[in-house]
C-alpha positions in Angstrom: 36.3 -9.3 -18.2 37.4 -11.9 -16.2 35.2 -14.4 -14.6 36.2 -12.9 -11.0 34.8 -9.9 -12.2 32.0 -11.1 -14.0 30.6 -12.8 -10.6 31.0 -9.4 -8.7 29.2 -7.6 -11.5 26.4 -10.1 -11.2 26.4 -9.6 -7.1 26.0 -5.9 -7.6 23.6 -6.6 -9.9 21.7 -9.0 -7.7 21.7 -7.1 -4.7 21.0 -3.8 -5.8 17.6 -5.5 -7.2 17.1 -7.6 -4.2 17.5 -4.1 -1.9 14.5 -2.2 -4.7 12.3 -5.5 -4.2 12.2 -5.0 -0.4 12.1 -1.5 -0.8 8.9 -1.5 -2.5 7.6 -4.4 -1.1 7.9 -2.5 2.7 6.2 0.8 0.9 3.5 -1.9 -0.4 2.9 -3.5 2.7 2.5 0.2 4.5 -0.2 1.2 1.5 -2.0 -2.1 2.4 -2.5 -1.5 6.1 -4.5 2.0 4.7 -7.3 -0.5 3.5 -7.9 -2.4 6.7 -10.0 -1.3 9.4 -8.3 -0.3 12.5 -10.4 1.7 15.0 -11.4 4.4 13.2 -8.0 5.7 11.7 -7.1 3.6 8.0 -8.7 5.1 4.7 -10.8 2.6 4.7 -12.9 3.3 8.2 -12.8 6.7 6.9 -14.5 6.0 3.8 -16.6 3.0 5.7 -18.3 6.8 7.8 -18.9 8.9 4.8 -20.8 6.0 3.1 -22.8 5.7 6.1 -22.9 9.5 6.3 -24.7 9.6 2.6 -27.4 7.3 3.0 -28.6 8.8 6.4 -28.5 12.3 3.8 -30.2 10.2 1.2 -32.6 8.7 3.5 -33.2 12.6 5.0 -33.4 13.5 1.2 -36.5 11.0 -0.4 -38.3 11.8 2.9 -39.2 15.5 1.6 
């Protein structure tokens, strides 16, 4: 190959990775925002009300 080609190979090469970086770094990011507290909507206010949830049943529980 000639060195032409070579640096096209390498462009290909480079963007291709630099488009799967940003790619998964976006899908990342979105997975992220699941852990954050936003008003009652993420994963984690969810979880955040069924911890609360267990000790009021735990609490209910040892009083018997």
């Amino acid at each position: 190959m000639t060195a032409p080609e070579w640096a096209g190979f390498a462009a290909g090469i480079t963007t291709t990775l630099i488009g799967l970086l940003a790619g998964f770094r976006w899908l990342v990011k979105g997975w992220l925002n699941e852990l954050l507290p936003n008003g009652g909507k993420s994963l984690k206010d969810q979880v955040t009300r069924l911890e609360q949830r267990l000790d009021e049943l735990i609490i209910v529980i040892n009083r018997k």
